[in-house]
MARPA-163197 format. One record per residue (C-alpha): residue number from 1; x, y, z. Coordinates in Angstrom, 1 decimal. Layout:
REM MARPA-163197
SITE:pos:px:py:pz
SITE:NUM:X:Y:Z
...
END
This chain:
REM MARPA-163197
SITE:pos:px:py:pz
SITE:1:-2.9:-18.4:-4.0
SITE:2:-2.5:-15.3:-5.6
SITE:3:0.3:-12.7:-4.3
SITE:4:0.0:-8.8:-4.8
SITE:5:2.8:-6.5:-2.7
SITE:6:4.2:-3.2:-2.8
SITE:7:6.9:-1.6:-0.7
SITE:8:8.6:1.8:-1.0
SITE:9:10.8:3.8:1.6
SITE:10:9.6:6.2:3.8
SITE:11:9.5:9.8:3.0
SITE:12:13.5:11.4:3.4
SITE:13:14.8:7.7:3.7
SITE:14:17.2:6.3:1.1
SITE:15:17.0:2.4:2.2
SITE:16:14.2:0.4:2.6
SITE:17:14.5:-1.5:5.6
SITE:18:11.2:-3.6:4.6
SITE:19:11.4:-6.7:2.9
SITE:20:8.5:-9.4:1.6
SITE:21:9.4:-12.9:1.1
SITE:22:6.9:-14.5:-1.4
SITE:23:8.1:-18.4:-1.8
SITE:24:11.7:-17.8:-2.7
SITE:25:11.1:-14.2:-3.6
SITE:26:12.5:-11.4:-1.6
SITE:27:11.5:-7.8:-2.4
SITE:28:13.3:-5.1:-1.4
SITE:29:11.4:-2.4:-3.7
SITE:30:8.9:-2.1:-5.8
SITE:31:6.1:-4.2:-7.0
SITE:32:5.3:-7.8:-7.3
SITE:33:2.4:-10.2:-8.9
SITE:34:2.2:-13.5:-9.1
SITE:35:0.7:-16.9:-7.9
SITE:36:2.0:-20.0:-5.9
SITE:37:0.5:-23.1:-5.7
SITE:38:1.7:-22.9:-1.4
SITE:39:4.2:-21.7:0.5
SITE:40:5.1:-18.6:2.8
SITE:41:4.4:-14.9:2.5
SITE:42:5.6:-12.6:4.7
SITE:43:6.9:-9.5:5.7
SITE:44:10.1:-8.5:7.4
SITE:45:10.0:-4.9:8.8
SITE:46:13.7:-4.1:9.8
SITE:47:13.6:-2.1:13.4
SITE:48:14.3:1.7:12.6
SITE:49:17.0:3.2:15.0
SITE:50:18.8:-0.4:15.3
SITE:51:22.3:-0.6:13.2
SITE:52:21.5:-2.7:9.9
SITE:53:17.8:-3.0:10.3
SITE:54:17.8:-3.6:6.5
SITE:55:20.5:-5.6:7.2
SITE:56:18.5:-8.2:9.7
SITE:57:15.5:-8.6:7.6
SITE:58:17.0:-9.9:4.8
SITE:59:18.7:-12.2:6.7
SITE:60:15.7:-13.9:8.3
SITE:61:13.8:-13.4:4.7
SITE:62:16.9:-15.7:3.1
SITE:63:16.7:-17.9:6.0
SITE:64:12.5:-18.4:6.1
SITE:65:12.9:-18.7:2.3
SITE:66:14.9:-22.0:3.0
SITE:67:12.3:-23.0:5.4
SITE:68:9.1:-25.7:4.6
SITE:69:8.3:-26.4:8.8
SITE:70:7.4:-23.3:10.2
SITE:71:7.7:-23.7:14.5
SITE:72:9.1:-22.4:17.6
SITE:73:12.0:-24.1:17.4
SITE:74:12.8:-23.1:13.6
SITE:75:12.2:-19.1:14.7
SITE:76:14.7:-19.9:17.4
SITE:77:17.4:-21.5:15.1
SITE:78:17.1:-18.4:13.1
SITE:79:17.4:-16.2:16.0
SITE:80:20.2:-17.8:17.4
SITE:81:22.0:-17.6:13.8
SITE:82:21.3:-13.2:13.4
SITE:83:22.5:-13.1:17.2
SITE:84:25.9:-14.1:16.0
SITE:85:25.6:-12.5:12.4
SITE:86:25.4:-9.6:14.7
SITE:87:28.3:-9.7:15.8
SITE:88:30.5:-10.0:13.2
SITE:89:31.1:-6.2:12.8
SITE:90:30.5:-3.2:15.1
SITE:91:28.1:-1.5:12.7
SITE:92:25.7:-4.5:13.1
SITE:93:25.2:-4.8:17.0
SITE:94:21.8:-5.0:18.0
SITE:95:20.3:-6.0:14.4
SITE:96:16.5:-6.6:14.6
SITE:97:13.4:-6.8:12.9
SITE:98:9.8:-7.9:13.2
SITE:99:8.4:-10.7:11.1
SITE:100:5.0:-11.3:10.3
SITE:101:3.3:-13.8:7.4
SITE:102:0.9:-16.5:6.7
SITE:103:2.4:-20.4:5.5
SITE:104:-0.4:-21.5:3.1
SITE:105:-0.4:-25.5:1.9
SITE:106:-3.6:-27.3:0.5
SITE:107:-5.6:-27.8:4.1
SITE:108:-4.1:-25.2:5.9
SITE:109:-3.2:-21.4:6.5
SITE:110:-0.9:-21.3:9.7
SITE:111:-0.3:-17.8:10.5
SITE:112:2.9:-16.4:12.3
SITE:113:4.2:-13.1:13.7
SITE:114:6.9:-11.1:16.1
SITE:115:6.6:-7.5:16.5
SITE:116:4.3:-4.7:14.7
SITE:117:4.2:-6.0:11.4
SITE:118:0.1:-6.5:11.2
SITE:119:-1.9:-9.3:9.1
SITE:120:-5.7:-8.6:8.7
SITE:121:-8.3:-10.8:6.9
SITE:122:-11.0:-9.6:4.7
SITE:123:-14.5:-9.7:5.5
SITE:124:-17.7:-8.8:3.4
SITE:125:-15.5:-7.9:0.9
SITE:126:-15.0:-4.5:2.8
SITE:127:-13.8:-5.0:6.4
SITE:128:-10.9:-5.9:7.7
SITE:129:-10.3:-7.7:11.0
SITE:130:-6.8:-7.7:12.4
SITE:131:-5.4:-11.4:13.1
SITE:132:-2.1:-10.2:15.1
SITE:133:-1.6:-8.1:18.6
SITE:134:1.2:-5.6:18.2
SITE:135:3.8:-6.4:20.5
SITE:136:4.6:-2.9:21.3
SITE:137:4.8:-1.1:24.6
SITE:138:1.9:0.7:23.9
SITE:139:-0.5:-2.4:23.0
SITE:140:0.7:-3.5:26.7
SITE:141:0.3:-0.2:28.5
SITE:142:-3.3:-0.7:26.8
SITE:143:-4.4:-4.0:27.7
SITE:144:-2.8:-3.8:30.9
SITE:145:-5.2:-0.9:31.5
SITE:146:-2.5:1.7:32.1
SITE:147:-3.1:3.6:29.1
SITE:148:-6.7:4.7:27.5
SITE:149:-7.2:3.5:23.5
SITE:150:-7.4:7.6:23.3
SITE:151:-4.4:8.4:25.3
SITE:152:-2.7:5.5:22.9
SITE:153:-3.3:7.6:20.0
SITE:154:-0.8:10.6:21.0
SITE:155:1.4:8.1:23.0
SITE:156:5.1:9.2:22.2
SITE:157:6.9:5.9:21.4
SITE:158:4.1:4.0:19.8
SITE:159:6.5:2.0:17.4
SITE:160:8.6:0.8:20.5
SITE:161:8.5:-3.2:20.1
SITE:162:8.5:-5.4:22.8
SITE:163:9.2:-8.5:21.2
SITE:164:11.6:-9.1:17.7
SITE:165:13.9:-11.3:15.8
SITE:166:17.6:-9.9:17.4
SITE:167:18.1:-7.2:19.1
SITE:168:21.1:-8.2:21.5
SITE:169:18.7:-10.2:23.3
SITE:170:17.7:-13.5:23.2
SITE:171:14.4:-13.3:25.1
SITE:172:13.5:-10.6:22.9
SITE:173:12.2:-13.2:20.6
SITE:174:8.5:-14.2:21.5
SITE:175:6.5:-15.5:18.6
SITE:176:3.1:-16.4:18.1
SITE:177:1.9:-19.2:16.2
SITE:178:-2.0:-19.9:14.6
SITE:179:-4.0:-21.7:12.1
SITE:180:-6.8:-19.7:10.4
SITE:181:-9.5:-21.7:9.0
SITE:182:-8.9:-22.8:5.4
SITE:183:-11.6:-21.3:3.6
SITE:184:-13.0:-21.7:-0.4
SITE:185:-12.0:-17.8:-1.1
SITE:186:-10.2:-15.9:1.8
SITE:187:-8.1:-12.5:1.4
SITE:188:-5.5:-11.3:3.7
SITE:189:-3.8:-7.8:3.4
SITE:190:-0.2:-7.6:5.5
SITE:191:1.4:-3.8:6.4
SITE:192:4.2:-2.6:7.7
SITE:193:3.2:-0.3:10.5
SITE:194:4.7:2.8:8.1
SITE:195:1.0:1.8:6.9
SITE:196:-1.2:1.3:9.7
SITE:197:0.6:3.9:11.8
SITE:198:-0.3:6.2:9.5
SITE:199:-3.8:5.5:8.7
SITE:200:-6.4:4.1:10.7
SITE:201:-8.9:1.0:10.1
SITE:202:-11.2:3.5:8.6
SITE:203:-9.0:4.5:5.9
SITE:204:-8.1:1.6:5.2
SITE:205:-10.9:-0.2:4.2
SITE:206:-11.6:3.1:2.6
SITE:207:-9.6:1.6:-0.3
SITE:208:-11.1:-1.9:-0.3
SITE:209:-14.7:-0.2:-0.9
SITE:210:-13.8:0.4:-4.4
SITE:211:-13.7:-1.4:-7.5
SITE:212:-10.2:-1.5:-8.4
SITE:213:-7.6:-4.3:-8.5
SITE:214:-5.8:-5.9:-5.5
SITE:215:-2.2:-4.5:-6.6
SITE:216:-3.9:-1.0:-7.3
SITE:217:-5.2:-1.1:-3.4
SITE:218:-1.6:-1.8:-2.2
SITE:219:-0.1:1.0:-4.4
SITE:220:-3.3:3.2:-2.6
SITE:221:-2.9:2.1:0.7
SITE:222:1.3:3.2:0.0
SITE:223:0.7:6.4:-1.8
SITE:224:-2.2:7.7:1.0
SITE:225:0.1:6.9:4.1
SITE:226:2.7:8.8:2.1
SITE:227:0.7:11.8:1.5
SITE:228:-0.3:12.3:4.9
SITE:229:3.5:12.3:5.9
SITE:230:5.0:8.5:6.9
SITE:231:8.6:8.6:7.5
SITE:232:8.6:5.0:8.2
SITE:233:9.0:2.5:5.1
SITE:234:5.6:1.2:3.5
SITE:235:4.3:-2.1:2.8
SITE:236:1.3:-3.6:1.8
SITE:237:0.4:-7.3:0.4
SITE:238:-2.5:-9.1:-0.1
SITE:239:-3.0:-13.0:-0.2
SITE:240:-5.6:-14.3:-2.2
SITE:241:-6.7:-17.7:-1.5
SITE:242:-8.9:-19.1:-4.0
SITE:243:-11.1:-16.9:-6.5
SITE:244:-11.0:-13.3:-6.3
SITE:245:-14.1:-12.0:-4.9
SITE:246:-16.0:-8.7:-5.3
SITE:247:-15.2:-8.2:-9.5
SITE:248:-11.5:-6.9:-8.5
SITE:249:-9.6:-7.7:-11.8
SITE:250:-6.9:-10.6:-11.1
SITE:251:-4.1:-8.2:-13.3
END
């Protein structure tokens, strides 16, 4: 598989509380290409407004990147393990963060996520079809049928998660586990919701009609959310399994 990410901080922020874990990787900043015969890709959005959100999504990045069995019980270990990291100085009570990614080995792509962090796949070259539910009060006020899609759009704490890694509460950790079907050629684009908070599907796959390389639509997809004003940090990866599709260079 072929890895292209990009992550920056949000605009009048001087930490990024995002981090990407590609094998044994972890970006804080910056830009990354490269390719992996297997493994795990993921991102780690630290919660803004929690102490040390930075802080708590390196920790589960270092601890994933130790990680080859990806289950319920290994998310718990790792929760269990931040809980009491948390509380090893004042400054880092209620640590949290989202995590969201895709374990890839030769007859399998098991896809797993906590929080807001989003994983779509790429279809007809063009559209994108998003693989994880935000858990975030607003998805449930939605579903639930308490809140209209429209009313959604202008709902005030849209970003309020419902379900992370910490957080001073061990039933805050919910995760959801699922295979996607191995296919010969199959792209999947991850965000940080200082992305997909910012633009909608539309704009997005706004970037994916053109002809330009898979690193060059992350640095888009950043530099657009950006421009129209994200305060929140901003990621964007892209998973390529098997051969690049569409005449997007591999560079």
């Amino acid at each position: 598989m072929k890895v292209y990410a990009v992550t920056r901080c949000g605009i009048g922020k001087s930490e990024n509380e995002d981090r990407i874990l590609i094998g044994k990787t972890i970006l804080a900043l910056g830009e990354y290409t490269g390719q992996l015969p297997s493994g795990i890709v993921a991102i780690a959005d630290g919660v803004g407004g929690n102490q040390a959100g930075s802080i708590a999504s390196q920790y589960v990045c270092n601890r994933l990147a130790m990680e080859t069995v990806i289950d319920e019980s290994t998310f718990k270990h790792f929760n269990e393990e931040l809980l009491a990291f948390g509380k090893t100085k004042k400054e880092w009570e209620g640590l949290a963060t989202t995590l969201s990614g895709i374990l890839i080995t030769e007859n399998m792509v098991k896809i797993f996520h906590v929080g807001n962090t989003r994983i779509y796949k790429l279809q007809g070259g063009q559209y994108l079809r998003q693989l994880t539910s935000d858990d975030t009060t607003v998805n449930y006020l939605v579903k639930t049928g308490k809140l209209s899609e429209e009313d959604a759009e202008n709902y005030s704490a849209r970003n309020e998660i419902t379900a992370c890694f910490g957080g001073s509460d061990i039933k805050l950790l919910r995760p959801c586990f699922f295979n996607d079907k191995l296919e010969e050629t199959a792209v999947y684009l991850m965000t940080s919701d200082g992305i997909h908070e910012t633009l909608c599907l539309d704009d997005m796959e706004e970037v994916f009609d053109e002809t330009v390389s898979y690193l060059e639509i992350c640095q888009q997809l950043i530099n657009t959310a950006v421009e129209r004003g994200s305060k929140d940090d901003c990621t964007a990866v892209i998973v390529v399994c098997g051969e690049e599709s569409n005449g997007m260079e591999i560079s």
